[in-house]
N, C-alpha and C positions, 0 to 999 in steps of 0.2 A: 504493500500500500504506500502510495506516495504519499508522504508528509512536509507538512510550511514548515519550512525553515524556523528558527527562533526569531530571527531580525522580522521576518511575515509576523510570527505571533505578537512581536512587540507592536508593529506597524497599528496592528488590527485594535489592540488593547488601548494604544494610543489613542485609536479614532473614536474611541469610547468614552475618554476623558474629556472633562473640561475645559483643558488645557488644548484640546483638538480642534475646536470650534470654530465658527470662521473666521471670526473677531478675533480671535487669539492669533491665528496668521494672517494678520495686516500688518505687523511689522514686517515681515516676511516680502510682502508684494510691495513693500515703502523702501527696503533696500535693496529690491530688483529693478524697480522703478527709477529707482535714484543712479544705481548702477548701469541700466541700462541708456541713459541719458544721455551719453555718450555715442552710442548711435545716432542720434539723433543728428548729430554733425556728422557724422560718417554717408548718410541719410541722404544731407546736403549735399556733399562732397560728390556723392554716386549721384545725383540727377543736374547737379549744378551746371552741365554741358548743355542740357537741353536748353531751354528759355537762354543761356550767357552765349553760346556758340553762335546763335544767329544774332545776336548783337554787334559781337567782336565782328562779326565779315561783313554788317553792314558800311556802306559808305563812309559816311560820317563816322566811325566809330575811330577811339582814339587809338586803338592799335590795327585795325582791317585786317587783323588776320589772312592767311590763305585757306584750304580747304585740309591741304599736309598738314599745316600748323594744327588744324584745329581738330585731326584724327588723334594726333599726337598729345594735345592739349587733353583726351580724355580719356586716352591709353596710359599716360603715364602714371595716376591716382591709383591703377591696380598694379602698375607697375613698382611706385612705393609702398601698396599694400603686400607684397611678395618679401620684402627687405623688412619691413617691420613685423609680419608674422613671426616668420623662422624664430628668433631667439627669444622671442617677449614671453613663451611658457616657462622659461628659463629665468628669465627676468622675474616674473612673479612669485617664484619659488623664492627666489634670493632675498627680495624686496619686500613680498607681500602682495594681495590679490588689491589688496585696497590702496595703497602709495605708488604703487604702479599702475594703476588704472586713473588715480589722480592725477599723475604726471603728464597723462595725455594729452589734458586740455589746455596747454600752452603750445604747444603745437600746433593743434586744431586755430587760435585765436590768432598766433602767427601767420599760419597760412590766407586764413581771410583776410588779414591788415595788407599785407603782399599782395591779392587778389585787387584790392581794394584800390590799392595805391601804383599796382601797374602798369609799365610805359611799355614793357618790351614785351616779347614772347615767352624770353627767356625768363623772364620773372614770373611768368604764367607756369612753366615749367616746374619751376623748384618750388612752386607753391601747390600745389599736385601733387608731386611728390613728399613734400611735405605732409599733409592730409594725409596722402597716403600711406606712408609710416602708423600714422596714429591710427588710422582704421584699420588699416592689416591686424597692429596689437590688440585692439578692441575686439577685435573677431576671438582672439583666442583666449583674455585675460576675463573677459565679463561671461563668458560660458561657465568657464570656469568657477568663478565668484559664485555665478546664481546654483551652479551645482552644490557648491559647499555648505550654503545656507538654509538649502529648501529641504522642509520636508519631502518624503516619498511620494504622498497624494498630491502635491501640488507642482513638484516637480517639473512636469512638461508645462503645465500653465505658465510658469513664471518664466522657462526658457524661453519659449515665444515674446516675452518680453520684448527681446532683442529686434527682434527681426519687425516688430512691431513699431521701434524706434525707428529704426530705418526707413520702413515704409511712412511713417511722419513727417521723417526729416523731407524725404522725396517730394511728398505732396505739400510743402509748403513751400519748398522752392516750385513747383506747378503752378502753385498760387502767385507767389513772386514773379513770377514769368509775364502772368496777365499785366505785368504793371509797366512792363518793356522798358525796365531802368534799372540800368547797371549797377548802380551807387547801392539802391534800395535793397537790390539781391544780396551782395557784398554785405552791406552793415549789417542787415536782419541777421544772416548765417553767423555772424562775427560774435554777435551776443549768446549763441547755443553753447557752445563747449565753456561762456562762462557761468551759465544757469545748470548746468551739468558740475563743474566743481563745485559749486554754494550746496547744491542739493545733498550731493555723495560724500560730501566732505565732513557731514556728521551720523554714517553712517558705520557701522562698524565694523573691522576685519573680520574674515572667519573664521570657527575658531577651530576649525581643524590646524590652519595656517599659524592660530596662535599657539598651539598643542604644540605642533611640531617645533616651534623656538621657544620651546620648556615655560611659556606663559600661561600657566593653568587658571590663573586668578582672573586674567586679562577673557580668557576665553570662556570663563563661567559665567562672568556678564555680559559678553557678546551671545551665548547661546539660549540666556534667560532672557534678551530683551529682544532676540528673534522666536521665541518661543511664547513671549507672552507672557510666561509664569518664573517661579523663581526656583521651584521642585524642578531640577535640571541635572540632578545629581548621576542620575542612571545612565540618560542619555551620553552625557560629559566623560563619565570611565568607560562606556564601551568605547566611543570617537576614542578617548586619551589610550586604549589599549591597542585599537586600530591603527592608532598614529606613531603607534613606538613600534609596529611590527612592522609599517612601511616603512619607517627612519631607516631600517637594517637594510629592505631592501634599496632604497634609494639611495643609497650611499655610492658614488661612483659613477653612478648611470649615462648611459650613451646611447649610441643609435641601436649597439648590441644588443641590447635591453629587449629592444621591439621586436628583434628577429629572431631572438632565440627562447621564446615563449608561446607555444602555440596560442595559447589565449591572445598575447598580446599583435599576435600578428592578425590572429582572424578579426580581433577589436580595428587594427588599421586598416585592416584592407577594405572592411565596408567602411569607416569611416570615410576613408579617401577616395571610394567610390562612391560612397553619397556627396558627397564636396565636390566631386567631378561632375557627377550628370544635376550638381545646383546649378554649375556653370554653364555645362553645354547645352541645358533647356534651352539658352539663348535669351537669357530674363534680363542679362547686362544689355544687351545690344537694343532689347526693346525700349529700357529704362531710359539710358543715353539719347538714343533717337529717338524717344514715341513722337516726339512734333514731326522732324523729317519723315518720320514713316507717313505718317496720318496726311502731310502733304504731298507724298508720291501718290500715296493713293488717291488723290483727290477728293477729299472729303472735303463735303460743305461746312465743316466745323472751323470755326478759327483755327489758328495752328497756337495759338496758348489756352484756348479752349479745351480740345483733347486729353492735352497732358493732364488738367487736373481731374477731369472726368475719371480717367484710367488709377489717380493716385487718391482719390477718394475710395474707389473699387476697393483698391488695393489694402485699404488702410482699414475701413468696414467689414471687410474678410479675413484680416489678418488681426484683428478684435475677438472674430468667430472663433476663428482654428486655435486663437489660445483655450476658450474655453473646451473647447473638442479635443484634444490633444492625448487631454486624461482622462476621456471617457471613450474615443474613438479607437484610440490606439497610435501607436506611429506608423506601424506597417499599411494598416487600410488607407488613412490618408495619402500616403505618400503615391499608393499605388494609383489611387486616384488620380491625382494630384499630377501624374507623369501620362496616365493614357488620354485624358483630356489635353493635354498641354500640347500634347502630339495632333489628336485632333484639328487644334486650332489654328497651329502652324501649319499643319497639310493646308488646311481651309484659304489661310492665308499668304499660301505660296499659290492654291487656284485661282484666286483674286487677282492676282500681279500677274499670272500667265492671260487671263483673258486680259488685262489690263493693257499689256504690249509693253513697249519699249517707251514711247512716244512720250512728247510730254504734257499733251494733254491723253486721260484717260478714254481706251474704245467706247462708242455708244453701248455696247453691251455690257461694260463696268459701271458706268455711270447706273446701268437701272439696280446694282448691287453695289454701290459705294458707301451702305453701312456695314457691310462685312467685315473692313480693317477694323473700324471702333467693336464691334459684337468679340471676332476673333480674341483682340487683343485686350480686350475686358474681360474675358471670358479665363482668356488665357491670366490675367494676371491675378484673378478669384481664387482660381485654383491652385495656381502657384503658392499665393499667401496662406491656403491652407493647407499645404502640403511640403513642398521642397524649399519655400521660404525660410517658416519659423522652427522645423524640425530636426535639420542636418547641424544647424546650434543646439540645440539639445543634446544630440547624440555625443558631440563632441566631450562633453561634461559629463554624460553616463557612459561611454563605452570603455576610455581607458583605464588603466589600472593608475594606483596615484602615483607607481614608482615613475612611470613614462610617461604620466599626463602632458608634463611640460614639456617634452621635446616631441614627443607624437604629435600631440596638438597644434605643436609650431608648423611642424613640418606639413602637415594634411592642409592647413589652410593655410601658406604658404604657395602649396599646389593650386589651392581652389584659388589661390588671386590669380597665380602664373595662369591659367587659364580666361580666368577673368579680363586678364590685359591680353591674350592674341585674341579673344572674341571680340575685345572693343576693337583693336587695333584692325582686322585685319574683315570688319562686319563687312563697310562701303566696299571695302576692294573687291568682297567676295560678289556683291551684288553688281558691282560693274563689270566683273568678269564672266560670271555662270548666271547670273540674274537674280532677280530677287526670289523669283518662284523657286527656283532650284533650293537657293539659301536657306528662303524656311523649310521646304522640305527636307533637306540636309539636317536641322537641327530637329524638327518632327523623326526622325530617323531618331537621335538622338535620346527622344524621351521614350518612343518606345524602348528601346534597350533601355533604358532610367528601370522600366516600370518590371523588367525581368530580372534585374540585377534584385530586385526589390524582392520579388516574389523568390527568389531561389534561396537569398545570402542573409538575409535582415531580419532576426530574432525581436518580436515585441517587446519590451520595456515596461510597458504599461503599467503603473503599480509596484515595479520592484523596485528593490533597493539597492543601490549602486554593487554591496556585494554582492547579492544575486546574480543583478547581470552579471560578474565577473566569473561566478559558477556555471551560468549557461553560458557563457562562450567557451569555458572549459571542456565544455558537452557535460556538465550537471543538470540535472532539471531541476525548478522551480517550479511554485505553482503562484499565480499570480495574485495577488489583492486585490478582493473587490472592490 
């Protein structure tokens, strides 16, 4: 007879107590909240090309840009996201989940004052890259954080956090778009990463992370005032027992670590194949372009219209899939999440094949010229519930803690390097093979998303970090209701 685990019977005993209630975990979504705020700029950063690109090549504008410049201008942000993942799981180890995820946002406030202040390309460049850096980290140090903190039951909710910021930060630069002023975009974005420090900034460490730098006193009040209550005793010596048996293994740790543990390899390999097909859905190249899309297509929508349309979607569905997350599951989401996605790209690569070459759209696109906006709304629904807010999650529950921080570096790291040849190399592909072929190509892409899903990616749902760590070992588990 299969039997739960002890860490299941505590879960289940917990959700019994008073202490479990929903009130009692608002601290909990107030230092997810505050943590993931930081997204928020990153958010910016990732759609800040839409509405600014078509500024800068305007005429009048004070740098006119060229069309290279300005492929360049929004490849490089993933390009510095690739340079700032790698080591920042390392970094937090060292530093702390919290003083290092601090550190971010003078980077972020840098980059926009640059932005801001402007004359060359070149200043556009290092400012990109700068952002860049600080969101790469963010990708891996706030996963991390909302892992350490959360309870089991709430677990996937709060990771969704993340991806939630993001899609905010998106839709307010959409919004800023409508206003077709440069200054206004710049300033607005400039103040996020300082409303993100004020907020996180009285937020407190985790106390795993205090455990492990022998501060028990420190992490007994971090873990009563994320739990609400002050009965925390129990909770605090399992973590402080689990934390001294990682300290032995984490000692030394390298890339060796990840390869020569069957668990830890089968934990990276889906990792970094969910990180892989987040990228290849082609969700960057929409994000960057959705104006230029929505203007090849000829749509009668404004071209700063659309965007916001598509970043409210995104922002309303991606509010949804938090709450779904922990009642759905991760694997049905996702799966969904990937064969639609493919759908809507097929759909959207038929549009641009009847559409032609030309530059105004054939009469027979014209009588289906809401299909780019349906497609691409459609398409970004689903995405928010599924290969959005989920592949952050996993990143926080899949590894073990000895590797977290270099696994973690390295998997998103990967998921930028992809992120920049998709920006970088979208226009070329559609100038070269066309646009119909393009989205098809990436509709290719989510089907195989949606089988890697179905074959490789054990549910989550309800377990506890150890847990998982036994089912990737081939232990079974049985889940929490």
């Amino acid at each position: 007879m299969e039997t739960v685990p002890m860490s299941r019977m505590s879960d289940q005993e917990e959700n019994r107590t008073p202490g479990s209630t929903p009130g009692k975990k608002m601290p909990q979504f107030l230092a997810a909240g505050a943590a993931t705020l930081v997204a928020l700029s990153g958010g910016c950063a990732l759609a800040w090309t839409s509405p600014a690109l078509s500024l800068l090549k305007a005429p009048d504008s004070r740098l006119a840009i060229t069309d290279d410049q300005g492929s360049w201008v929004g490849a490089i942000l993933p390009l510095g996201a690739i340079v700032g993942a790698l080591p920042s799981g390392s970094l937090a180890d060292r530093f702390g989940r919290k003083m290092f995820q601090l550190s971010l946002a003078p980077p972020f406030v840098v980059s926009w004052l640059m932005i801001a202040f402007a004359k060359s390309v070149g200043v556009l460049y290092a400012a990109r890259f700068l952002s860049g850096l600080a969101t790469g980290a963010s990708c891996v140090v706030a996963p991390m954080y909302i892992a350490e903190i959360a309870e089991n039951s709430v677990r996937g909710t709060l990771s969704a956090f993340f991806q939630l910021m993001i899609t905010v930060g998106i839709l307010v630069v959409y919004i800023l778009g409508t206003v077709e002023n440069y200054d206004v975009l710049s300033w607005t974005c400039f103040t996020l990463p300082i409303l993100f420090f004020a907020a996180f900034f009285w937020m407190p460490e985790t106390p795993k992370y205090l455990l492990s730098k022998g501060k028990r006193e420190e992490a007994r009040k971090s873990l009563a005032w994320l739990r609400g209550r002050p009965d925390v005793g129990e909770e605090l010596a399992a973590m402080h027992t689990l934390v001294e048996e990682e300290s032995i293994a984490q000692k030394n740790t390298s890339f060796k670590d990840i390869i020569s543990s069957k668990t830890n390899v089968k934990a990276f390999f889906i990792c970094l194949g969910i990180l892989m097909f987040q990228q290849l859905s082609g969700v960057n190249a929409v994000i960057f372009y959705t104006g230029t899309i929505f203007k090849a297509a000829g749509s009668g929508l404004p071209p700063t219209v659309s965007p916001v349309i598509v970043g409210v979607v995104q922002t309303v569905f991606t509010v949804v899939a938090a709450g779904l997350v922990d009642r759905a599951g991760r694997r049905v989401l996702l799966i969904l999440s990937s064969v639609v996605m493919a759908i809507c790209l097929a759909a959207l690569g038929v549009y641009f094949k009847i559409r032609g070459t030309g530059l105004e759209p054939s009469e027979e696109a014209k009588h289906i010229g809401w299909l780019p906006l349906l497609s691409l709304a459609v398409f970004i629904i689903v995405f928010s519930l599924g290969f959005g807010p989920i592949p952050w999650a996993l990143i926080g529950e899949f590894f073990a803690p000895n590797v977290k921080g270099i696994a973690a570096g390295i998997a998103v790291g990967i998921n930028w390097t992809l992120a920049f040849i998709v920006t970088l190399t979208f226009t070329s592909l559609q100038l070269s093979i066309g646009s119909d072929v393009t989205f098809w190509m990436f509709a290719g892409f989510n089907a195989a998303a949606a089988a890697f899903v179905i074959l490789f990616l054990p549910e989550t749902k309800g377990k506890s970090l150890e847990d998982i760590q036994k089912e990737l070992g081939g232990t079974k588990t049985k889940t929490n209701p």
